[in-house]
C-alpha positions in Angstrom: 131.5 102.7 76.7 133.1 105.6 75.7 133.5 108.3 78.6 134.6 111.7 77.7 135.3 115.4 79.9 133.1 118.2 78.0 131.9 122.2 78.7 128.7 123.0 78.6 126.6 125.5 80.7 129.5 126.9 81.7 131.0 124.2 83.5 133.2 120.9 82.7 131.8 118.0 83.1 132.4 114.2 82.6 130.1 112.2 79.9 129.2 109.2 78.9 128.8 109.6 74.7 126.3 107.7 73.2 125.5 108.0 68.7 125.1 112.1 69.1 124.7 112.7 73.0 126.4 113.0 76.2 124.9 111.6 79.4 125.9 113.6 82.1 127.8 112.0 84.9 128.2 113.3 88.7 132.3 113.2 88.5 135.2 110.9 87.1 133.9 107.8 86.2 136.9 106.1 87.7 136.1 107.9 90.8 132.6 106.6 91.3 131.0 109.1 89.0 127.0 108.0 87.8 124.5 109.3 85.4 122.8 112.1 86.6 119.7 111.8 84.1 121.2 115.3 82.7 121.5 114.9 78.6 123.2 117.1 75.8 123.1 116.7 72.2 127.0 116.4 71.2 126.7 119.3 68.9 126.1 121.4 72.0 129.5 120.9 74.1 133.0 121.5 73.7 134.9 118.6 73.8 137.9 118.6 76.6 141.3 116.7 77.1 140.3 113.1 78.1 141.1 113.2 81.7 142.4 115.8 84.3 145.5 114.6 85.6 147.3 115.5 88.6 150.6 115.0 86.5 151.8 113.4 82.8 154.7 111.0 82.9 156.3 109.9 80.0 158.9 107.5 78.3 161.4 108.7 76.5 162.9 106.7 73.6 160.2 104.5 74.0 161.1 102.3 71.1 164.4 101.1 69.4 163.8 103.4 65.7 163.4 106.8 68.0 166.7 106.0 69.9 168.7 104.6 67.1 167.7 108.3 65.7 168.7 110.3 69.0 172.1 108.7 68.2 172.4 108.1 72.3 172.2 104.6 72.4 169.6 102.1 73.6 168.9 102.7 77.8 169.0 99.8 79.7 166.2 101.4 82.0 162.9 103.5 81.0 163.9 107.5 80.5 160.8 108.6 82.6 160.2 112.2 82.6 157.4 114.8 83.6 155.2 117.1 81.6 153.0 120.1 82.8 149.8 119.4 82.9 149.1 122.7 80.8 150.9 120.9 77.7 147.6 118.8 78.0 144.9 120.6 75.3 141.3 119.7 74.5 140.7 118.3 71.2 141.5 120.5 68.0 143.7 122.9 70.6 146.5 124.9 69.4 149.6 123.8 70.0 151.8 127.3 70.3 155.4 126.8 69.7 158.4 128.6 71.6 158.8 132.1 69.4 162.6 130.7 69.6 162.0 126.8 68.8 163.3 125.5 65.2 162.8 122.2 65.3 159.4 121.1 66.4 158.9 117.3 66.3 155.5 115.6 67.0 155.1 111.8 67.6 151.7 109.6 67.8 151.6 108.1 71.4 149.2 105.8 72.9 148.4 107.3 76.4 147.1 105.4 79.5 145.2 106.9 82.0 145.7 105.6 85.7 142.7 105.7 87.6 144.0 105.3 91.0 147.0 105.3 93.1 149.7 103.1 92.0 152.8 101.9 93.4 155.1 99.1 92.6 152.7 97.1 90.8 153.3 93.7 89.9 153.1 93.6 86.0 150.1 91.1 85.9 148.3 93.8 88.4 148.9 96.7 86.1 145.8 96.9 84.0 143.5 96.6 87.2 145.9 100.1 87.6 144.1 101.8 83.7 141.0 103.4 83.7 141.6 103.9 80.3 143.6 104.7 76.7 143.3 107.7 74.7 145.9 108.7 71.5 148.1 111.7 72.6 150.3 113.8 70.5 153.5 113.9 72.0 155.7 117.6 70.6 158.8 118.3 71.7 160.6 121.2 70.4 164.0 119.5 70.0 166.5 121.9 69.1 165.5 123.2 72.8 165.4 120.1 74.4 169.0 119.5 72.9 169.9 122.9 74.5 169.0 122.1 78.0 170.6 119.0 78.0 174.1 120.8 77.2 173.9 123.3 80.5 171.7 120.7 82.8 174.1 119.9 85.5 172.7 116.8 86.5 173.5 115.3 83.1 177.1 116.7 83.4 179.0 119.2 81.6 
């Protein structure tokens, strides 16, 4: 089943998609959300991010090629770190770059999307933890990101 967040009649919605329409639902599937009878032909609606998160976290150097190219070793933990949930766009958005960024790097993520509270799950339990995956494009503007890092006092001086 493929389950996806759309505007139409001036309102967001969430959807089940089916060949070239959208059965409405009554909220977040994840959250108990049903079929409400209501249909729209695809064509019609706007296509929105995949889910409406209260927060993003991420991974950095998620795999041994992107930190052998950092040049800052291999962590012995996960980097976890937070992104806005404004960095989140609807399909076909416009990424807009910082007028002062010169390096902007883009990697293909796979993205999970918790569908309830979670905390110190077992491994074994996680996936009862996923509503779903979606592909994410992760951008970073680097040469800023390399910036902060230098005058972050947390990460020392």
């Amino acid at each position: 089943m493929k389950y996806i967040r759309f505007e139409a009649e001036n309102g967001a919605f969430w959807g089940v998609e089916d060949g070239e329409v959208v059965r409405a639902l009554s909220g977040a599937p994840y959250e108990g959300g049903v079929e409400t009878g209501k249909e729209f032909s695809l064509r019609e609606v706007k296509r929105l991010a995949p889910c409406a998160p209260g927060k993003i976290v991420a991974v950095g150097k998620n795999y041994y090629d992107h930190a052998v190219e950092m040049r800052e070793g291999i962590p012995e933990n996960p980097i976890l770190f937070l992104k806005p949930v404004t960095a989140l766009l609807a399909p076909e958005g416009d990424i807009v770059a910082p007028a002062d960024a010169a390096q902007i790097d883009y990697e293909g993520e796979l993205a999970f999307v918790v569908g309830k509270k979670a905390r110190h799950v077992k491994a074994e339990q996680a996936m009862d933890y996923i509503f779903g995956v979606t592909c994410l494009n992760d951008v970073t503007a680097r040469d800023l990101q390399k910036k902060r890092r230098a005058v972050d006092p947390r990460q020392g001086v």
